[in-house]
Backbone as CSV, one residue per row, in Angstrom:
resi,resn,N_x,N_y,N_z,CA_x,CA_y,CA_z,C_x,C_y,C_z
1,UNK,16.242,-0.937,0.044,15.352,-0.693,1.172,15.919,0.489,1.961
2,UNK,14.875,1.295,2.441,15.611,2.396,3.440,16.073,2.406,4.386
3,UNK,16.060,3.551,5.031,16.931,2.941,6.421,15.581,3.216,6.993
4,UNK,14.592,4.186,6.476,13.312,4.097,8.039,12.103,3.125,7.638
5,UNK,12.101,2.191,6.317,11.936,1.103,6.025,12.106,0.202,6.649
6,UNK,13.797,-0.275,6.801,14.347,-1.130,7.722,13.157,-0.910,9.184
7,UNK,13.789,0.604,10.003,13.100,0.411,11.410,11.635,0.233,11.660
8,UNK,10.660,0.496,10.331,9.347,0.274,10.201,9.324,-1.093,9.855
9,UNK,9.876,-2.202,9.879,9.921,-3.512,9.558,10.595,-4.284,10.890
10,UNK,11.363,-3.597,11.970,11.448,-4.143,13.181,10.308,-3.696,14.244
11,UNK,9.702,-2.429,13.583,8.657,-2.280,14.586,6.965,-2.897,14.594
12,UNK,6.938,-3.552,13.098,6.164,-4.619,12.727,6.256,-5.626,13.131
13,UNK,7.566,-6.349,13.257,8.169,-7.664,13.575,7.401,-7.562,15.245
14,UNK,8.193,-6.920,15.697,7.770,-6.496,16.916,6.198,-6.647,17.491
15,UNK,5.357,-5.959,16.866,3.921,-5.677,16.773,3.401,-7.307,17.038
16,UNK,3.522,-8.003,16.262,2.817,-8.692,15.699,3.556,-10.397,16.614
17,UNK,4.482,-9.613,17.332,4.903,-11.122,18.675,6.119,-11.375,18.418
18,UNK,7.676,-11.360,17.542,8.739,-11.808,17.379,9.186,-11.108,18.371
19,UNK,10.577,-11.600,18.827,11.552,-10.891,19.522,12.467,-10.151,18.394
20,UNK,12.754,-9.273,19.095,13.614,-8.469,17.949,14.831,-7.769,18.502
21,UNK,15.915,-7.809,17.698,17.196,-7.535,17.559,17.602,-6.194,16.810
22,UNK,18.514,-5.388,17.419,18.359,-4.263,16.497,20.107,-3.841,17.447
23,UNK,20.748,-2.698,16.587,22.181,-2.467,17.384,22.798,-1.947,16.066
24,UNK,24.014,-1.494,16.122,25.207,-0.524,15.507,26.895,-1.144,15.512
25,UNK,27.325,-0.850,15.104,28.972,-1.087,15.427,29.402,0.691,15.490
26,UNK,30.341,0.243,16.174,30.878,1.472,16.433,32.402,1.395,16.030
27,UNK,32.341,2.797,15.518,33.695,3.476,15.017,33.952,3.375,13.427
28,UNK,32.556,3.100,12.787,32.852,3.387,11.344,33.647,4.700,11.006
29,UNK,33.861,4.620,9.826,34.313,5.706,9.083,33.642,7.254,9.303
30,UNK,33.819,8.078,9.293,32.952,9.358,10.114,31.753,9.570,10.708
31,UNK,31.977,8.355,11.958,30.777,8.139,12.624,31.106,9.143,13.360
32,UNK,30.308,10.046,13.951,30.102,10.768,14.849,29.150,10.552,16.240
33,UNK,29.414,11.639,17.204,28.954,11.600,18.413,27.289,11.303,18.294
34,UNK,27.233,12.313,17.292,25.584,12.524,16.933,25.140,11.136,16.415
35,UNK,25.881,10.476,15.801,25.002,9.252,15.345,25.080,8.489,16.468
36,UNK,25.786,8.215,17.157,25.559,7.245,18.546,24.363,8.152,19.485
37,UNK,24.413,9.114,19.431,23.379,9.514,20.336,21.966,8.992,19.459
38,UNK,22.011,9.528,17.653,20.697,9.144,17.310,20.437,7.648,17.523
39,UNK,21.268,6.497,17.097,21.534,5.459,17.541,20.756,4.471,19.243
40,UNK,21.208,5.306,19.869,20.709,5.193,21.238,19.223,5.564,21.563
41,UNK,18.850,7.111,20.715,17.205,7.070,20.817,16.974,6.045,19.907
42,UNK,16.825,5.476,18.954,16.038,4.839,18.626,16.232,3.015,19.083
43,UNK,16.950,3.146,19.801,16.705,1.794,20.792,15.963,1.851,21.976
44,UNK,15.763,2.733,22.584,15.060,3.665,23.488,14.125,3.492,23.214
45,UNK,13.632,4.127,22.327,12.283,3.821,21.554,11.513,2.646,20.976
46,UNK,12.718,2.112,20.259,11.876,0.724,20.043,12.298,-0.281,20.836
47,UNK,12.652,0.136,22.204,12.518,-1.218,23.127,12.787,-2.523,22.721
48,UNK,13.781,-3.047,21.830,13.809,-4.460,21.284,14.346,-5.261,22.456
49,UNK,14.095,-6.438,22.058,14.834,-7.548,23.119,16.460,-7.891,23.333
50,UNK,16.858,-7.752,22.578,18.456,-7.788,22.085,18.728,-6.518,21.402
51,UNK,20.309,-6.480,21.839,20.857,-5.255,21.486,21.852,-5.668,20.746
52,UNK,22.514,-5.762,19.693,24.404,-5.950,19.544,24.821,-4.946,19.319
53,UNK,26.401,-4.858,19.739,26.773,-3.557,19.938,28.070,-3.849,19.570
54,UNK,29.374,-3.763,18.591,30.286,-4.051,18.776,31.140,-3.283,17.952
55,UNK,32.368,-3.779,17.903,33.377,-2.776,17.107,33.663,-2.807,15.524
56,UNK,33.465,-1.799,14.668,33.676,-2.132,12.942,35.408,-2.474,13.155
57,UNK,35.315,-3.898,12.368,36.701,-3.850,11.971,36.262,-4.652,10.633
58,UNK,37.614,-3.398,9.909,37.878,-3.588,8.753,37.904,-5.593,7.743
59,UNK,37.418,-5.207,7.038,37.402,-6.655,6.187,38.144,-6.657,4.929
60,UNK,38.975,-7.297,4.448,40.076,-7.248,3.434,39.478,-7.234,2.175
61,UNK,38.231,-7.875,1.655,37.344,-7.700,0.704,36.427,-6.713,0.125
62,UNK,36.456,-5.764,1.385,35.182,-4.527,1.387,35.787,-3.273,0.897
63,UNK,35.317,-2.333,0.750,35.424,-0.935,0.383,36.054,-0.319,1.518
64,UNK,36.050,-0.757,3.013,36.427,-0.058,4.019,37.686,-0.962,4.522
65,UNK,38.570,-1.647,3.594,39.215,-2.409,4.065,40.153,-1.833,4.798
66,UNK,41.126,-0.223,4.159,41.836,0.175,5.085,41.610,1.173,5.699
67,UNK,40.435,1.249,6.385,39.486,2.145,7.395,40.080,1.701,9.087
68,UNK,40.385,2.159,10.090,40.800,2.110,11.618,39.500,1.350,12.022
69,UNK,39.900,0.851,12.915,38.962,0.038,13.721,38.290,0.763,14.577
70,UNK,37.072,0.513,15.039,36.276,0.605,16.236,37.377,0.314,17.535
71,UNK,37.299,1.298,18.999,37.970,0.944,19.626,37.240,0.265,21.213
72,UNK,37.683,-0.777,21.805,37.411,-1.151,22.988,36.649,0.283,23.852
73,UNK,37.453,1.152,24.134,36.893,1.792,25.081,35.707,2.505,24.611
74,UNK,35.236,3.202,23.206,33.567,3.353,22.789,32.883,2.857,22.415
75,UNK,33.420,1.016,22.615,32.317,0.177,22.616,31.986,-0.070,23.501
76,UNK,32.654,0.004,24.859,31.981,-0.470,26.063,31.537,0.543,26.871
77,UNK,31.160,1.639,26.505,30.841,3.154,26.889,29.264,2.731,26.077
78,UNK,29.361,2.606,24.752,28.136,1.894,24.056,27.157,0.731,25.098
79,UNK,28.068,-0.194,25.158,27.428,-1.252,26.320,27.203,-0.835,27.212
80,UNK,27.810,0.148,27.854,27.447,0.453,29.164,26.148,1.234,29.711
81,UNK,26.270,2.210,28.258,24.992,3.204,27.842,23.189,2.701,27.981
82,UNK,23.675,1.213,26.555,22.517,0.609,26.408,22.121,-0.193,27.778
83,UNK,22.694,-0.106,28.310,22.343,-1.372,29.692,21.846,-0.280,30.590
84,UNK,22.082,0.821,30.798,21.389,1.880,31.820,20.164,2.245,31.322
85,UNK,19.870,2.245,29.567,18.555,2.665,28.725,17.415,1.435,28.816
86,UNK,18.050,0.575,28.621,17.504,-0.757,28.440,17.729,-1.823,29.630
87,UNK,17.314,-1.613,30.868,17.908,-2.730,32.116,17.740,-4.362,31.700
88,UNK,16.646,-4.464,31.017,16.266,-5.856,30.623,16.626,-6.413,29.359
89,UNK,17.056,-5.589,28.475,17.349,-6.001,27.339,18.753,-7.378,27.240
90,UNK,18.652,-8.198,26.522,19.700,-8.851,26.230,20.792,-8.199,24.928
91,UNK,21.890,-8.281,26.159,23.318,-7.611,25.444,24.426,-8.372,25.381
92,UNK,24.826,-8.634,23.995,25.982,-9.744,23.710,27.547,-8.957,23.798
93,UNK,27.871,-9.829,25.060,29.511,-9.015,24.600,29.919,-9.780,23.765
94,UNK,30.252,-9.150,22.322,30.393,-9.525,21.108,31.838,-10.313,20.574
95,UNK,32.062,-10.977,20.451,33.232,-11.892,19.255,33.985,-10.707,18.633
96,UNK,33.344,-9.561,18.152,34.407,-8.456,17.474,35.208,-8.413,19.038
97,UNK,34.353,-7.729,20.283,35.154,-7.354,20.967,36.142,-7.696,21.657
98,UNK,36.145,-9.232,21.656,37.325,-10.208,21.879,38.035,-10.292,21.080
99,UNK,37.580,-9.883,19.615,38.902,-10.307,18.336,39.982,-8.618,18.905
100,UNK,39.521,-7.701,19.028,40.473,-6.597,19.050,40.943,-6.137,20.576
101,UNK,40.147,-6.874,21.295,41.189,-6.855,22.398,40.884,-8.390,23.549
102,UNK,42.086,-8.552,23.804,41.826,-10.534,24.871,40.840,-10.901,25.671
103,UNK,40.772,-9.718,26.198,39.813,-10.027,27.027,38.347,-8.835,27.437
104,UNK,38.087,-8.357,25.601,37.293,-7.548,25.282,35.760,-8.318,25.905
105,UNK,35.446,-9.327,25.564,34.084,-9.813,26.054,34.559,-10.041,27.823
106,UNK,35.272,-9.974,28.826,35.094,-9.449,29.771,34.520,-8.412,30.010
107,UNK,35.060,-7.362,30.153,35.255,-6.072,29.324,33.383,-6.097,29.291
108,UNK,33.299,-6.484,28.136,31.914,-5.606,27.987,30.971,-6.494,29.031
109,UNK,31.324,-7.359,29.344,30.107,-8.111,31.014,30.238,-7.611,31.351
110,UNK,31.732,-6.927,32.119,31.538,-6.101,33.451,31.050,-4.570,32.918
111,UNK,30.563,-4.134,32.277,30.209,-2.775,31.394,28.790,-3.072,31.322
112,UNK,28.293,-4.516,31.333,26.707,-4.646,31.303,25.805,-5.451,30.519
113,UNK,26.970,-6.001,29.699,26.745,-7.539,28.592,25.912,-8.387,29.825
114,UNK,25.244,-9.305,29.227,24.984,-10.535,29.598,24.302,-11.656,28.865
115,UNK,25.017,-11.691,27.562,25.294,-12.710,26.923,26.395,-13.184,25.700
116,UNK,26.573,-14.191,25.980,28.193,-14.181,24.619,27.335,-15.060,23.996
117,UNK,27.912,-15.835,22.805,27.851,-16.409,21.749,28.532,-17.109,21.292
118,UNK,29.560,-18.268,21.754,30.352,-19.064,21.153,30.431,-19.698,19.663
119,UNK,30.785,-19.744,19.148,30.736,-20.108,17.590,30.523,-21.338,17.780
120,UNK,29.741,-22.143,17.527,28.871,-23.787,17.631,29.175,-23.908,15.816
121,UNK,29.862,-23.166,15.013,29.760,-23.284,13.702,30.291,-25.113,13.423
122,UNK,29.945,-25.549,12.560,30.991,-26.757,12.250,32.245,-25.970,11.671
123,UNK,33.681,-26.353,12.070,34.816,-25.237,11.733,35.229,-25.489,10.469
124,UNK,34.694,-26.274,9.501,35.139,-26.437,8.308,34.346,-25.089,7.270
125,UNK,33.424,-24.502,7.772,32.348,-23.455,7.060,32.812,-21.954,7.992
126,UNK,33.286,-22.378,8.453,33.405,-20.777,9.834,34.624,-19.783,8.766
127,UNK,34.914,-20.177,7.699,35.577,-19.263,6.925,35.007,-18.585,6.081
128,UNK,33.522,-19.484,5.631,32.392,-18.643,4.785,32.188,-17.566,5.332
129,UNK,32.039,-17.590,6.653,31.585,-16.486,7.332,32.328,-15.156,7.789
130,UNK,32.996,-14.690,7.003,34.296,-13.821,7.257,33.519,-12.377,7.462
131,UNK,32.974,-12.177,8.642,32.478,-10.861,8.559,33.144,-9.340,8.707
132,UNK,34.820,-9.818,9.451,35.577,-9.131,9.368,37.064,-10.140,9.310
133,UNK,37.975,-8.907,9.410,39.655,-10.297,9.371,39.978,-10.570,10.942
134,UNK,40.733,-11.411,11.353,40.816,-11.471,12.956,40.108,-12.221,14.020
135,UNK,39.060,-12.702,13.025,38.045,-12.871,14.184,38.297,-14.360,14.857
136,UNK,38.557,-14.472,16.350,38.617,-15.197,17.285,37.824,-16.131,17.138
137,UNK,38.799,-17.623,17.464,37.842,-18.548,17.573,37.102,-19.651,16.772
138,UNK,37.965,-19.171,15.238,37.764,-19.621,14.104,37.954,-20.942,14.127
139,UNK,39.156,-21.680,14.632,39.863,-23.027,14.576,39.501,-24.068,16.062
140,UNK,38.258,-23.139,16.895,38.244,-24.189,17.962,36.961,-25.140,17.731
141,UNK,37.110,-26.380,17.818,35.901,-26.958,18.168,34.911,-26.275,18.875
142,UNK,33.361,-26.821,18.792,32.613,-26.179,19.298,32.734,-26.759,20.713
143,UNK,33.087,-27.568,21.019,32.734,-28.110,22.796,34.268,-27.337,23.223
144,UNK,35.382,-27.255,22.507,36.569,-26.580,23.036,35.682,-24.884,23.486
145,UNK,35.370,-24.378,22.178,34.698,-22.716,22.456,33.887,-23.246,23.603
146,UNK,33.079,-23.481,23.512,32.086,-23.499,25.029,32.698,-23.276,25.834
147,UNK,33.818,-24.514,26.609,34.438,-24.423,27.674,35.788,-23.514,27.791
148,UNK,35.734,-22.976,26.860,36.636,-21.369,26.972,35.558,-20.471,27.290
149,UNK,34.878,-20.066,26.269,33.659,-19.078,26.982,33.460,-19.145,28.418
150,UNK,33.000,-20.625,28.886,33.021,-20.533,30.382,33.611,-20.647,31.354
151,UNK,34.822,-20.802,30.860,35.486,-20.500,32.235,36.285,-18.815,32.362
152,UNK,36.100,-18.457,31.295,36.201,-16.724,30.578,35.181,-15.864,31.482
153,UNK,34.137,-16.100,31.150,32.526,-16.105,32.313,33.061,-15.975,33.860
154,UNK,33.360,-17.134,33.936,33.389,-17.431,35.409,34.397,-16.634,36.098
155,UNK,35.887,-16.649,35.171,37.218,-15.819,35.914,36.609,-14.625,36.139
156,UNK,35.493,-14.048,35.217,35.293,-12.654,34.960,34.359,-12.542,36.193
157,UNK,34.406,-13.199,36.855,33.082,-13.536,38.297,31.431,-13.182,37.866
158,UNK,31.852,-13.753,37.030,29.736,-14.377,36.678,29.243,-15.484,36.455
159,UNK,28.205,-16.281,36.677,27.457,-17.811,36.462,26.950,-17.856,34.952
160,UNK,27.505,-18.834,34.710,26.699,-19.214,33.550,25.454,-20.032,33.469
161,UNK,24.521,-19.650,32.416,22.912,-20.131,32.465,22.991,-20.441,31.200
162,UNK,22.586,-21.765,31.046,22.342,-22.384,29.659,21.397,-22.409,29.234
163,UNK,20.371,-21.634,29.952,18.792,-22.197,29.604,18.590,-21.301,28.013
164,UNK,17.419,-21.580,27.692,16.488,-20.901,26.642,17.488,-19.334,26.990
165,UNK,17.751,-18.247,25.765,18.056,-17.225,25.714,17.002,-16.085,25.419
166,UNK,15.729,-16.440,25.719,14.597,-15.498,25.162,14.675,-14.241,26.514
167,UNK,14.528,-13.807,26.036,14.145,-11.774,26.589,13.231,-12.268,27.455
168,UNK,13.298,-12.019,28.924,12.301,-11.642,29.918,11.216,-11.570,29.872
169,UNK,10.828,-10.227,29.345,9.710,-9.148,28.743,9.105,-9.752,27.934
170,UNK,9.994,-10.377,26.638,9.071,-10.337,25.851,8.035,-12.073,26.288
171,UNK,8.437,-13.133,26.991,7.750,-13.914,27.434,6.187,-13.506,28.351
172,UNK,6.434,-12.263,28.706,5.127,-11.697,29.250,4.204,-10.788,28.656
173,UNK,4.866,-10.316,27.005,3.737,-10.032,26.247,2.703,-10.494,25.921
């Protein structure tokens, strides 16, 4: 499938009533300035409801295994970006960005996140899911993650809302 395949298939999704998700990692392998800028118009443009935005780190299985990581500070330059383009959009400070730095999902709230994602996985399967190496959070119960997430939230001086996570906007289409 292509890549303007792909964005002609979120802008269908879209069309036709889903909420839609669309976003980048940053700091691949000769990513350049120019692709975060093209990157950024076309979120701009297609207005989706959710954004993810987070850092490439390397995976021990992949082709890019010994490739440098995405770093904290142009991912949250990223977050910070999309949240001035997009005021309403929902933005996850991401699980990468806590795996590569402690208190990376601070970090990207106060930059303009406003939503995390605790791993609710059952932890016996959360190894299937190896999307990179490192990743935080692997070995906690899900009611332990929750109540780390929130009190993570809270030190970071923000309220947590448990309700429904649907997009604003798109409830008034």
């Amino acid at each position: 499938m292509s890549f303007e395949n792909r964005k002609r298939c979120l802008r269908d999704l879209k069309d036709i009533g889903y909420q839609v998700g669309a976003g980048f990692m940053v700091g691949l392998p000769d990513q350049s300035n120019q692709d975060y800028v093209n990157d950024l118009l076309f979120l701009k443009e297609l207005q989706p409801d959710m954004v993810g935005i987070g850092p490439f780190i390397p995976q021990k299985d992949t082709p890019l295994a010994n490739e440098g990581r995405g770093t904290v500070e142009t991912t949250i330059l990223m977050v910070a970006l999309v949240r001035l383009l997009l005021p309403d959009v929902l933005l996850p400070a991401t699980t990468a960005l806590g795996t590569i730095d402690p208190t990376g999902r601070e970090k990207g709230l106060k930059a303009g996140a406003n939503v995390v994602m605790p791993n609710l996985s059952p932890t016996e399967v959360r190894k299937k899911y190896a999307l990179y190496d490192g990743k935080i959070c692997t070995g906690d119960e899900a009611a332990e993650c929750r109540m780390c997430i929130e009190g993570r939230i809270k030190n970071a001086g923000f309220v947590l809302d448990m309700s429904r996570g649907d997009n604003n906007l798109w409830r008034g289409r």
